[in-house]
N, C-alpha and C positions, 0 to 999 in steps of 0.2 A: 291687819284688816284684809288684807289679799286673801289670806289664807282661810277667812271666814268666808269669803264670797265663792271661793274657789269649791271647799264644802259643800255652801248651800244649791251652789250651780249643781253638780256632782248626784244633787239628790232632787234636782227639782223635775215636776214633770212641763213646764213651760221653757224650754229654750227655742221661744222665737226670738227675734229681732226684729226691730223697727227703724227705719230710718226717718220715719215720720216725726219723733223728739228727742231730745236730748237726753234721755233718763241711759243709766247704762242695766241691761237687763243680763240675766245669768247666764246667757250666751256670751258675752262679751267676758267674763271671766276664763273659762275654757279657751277662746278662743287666743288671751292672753299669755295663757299658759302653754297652750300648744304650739305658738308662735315662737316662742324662745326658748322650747325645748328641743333636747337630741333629738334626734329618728326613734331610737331608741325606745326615748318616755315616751314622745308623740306614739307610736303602736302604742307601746303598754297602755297610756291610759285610755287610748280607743279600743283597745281590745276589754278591759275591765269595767271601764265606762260607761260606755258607749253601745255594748254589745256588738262592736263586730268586730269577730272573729275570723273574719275571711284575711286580717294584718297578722296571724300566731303564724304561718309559715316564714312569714320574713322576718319576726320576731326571731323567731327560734334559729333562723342563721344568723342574722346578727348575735345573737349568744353565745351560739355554739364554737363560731371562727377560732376563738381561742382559745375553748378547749383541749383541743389535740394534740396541740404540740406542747403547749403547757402540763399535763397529769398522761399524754404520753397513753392517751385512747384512741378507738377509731375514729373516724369521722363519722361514721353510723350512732356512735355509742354515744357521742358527744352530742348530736341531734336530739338525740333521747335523754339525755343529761339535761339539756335545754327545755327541752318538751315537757320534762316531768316536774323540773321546777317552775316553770311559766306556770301549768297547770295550778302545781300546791299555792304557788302564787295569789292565782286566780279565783279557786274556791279552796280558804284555810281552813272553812267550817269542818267542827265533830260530823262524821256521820249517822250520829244516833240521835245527837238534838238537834243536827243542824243548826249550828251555834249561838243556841238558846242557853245552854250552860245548867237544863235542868228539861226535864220527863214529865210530863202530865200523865200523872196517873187515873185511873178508870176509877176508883172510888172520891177521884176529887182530889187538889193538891198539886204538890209537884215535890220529885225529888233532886238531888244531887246528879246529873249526870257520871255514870259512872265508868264509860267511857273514855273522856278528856277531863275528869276530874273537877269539871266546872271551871275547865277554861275554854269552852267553847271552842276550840282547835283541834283537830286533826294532827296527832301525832306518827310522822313516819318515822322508824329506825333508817340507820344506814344502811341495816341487810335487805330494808323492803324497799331501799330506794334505788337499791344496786339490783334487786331482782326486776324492779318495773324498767327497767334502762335494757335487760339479756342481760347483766356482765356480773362475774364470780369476782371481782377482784373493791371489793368492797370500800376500803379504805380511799383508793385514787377516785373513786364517785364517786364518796362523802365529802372529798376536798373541790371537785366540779362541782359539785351540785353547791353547796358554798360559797363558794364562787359565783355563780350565777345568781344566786338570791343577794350579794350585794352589789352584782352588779345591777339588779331590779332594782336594789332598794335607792342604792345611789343615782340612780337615773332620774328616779323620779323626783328624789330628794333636790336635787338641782332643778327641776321643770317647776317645782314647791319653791323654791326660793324666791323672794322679793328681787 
């Protein structure tokens, strides 16, 4: 049940609150959830959520810290390692349907996006992931960047948990 409220909050455009009655309203889910989450999720899901964006700088160090010494990058590279997955994170959508997963054609219709194959997703390689970071060394950014996205995922996966 949490996890439904948590949804509908996510998507509503009413999150006032009242302390005039008892009812719990879709602020109070968020509110639940931000409560007993990392720092971590708390930015993520405000930065995803919420739209602000002004929490992605201390997002992206909190990510990045153990990059470095772990795949043995710079500190520069590892920022941008963080940055670029927070981003793909952030917006997974195709850039051609905008993760519609299909093209409105001008005679009417729609086809197969063919793009993302109609999965709606933005697919990076590892060579474009290593080039959006500066760095030639391909394989150690495919394993950062990896890294980083279960570190998102599990972050938030615990701030989701009942």
């Amino acid at each position: 049940m949490q996890q439904i409220n948590i949804a509908r909050a996510q998507n509503s455009h009413n999150l006032d609150s009242s302390t005039d009655d008892f009812r719990h309203h879709d602020i109070d889910a968020l509110i639940h959830v931000g409560a007993k989450a990392s720092r971590l999720a708390s930015l993520l899901l405000r930065i995803k959520n919420a739209d602000q964006s002004r929490w992605t700088k201390e997002a992206v160090i909190i990510l990045a810290q153990p990059l470095a010494g772990r795949y043995k990058i710079s500190r520069s590279i590892a920022m941008r390692v963080a940055y670029a997955a927070l981003t793909e994170w952030i917006n997974p959508h195709c850039r051609a349907c905008s993760g519609a997963r299909e093209i409105l054609r001008e005679a009417g219709g729609s086809i197969l996006c063919e793009s993302c194959a109609g999965a709606g997703v933005h697919r990076y390689s590892d060579s474009d992931r290593a080039s959006l970071c500066g760095a030639a060394f391909v394989g150690r950014i495919a394993d950062a960047h990896a890294y980083v996205m279960s570190e998102i995922t599990n972050n938030i996966a615990a701030a989701l948990r009942d």
